[in-house]
N, C-alpha and C positions, 0 to 999 in steps of 0.2 A: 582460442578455444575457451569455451566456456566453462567455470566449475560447477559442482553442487547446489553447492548454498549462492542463488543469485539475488540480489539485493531490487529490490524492486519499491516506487514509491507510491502509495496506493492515495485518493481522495474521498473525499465525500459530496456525491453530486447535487446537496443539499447544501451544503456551509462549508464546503470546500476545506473543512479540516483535512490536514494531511499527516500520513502514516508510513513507516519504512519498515521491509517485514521481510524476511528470507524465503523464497521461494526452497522446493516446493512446501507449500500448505496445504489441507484438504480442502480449507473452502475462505473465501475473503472473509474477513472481522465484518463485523458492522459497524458503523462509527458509536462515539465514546457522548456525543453531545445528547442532552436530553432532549432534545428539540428533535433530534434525526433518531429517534429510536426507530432499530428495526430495518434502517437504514444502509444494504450492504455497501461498501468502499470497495471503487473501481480501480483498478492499475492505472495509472497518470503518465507513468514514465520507468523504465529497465537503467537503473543507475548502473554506469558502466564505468570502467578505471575513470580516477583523475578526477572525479566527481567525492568531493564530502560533503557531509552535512554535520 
């Protein structure tokens, strides 16, 4: 079963920068790169047990 706080890793579909954020959020970040302004970051992957980073 799943908790609250799910750990989820998000990209950027520009520069592929990546990002780990706790679900829920109200709305995805945008990436961080000046190049990708404005740029929202898509979910990559649902980081589930046994998984660190």
């Amino acid at each position: 079963m799943r908790g609250k706080n799910e750990p989820v890793q998000l990209v950027c579909p520009k520069c592929r920068r990546r990002k780990i954020v706790y679900l829920p959020i109200d709305d995805l970040p945008e990436c961080e790169n000046a190049a990708c302004k404005g740029t929202r970051m898509i979910i990559e992957e649902l980081l589930d047990e046994g998984k660190s980073y």
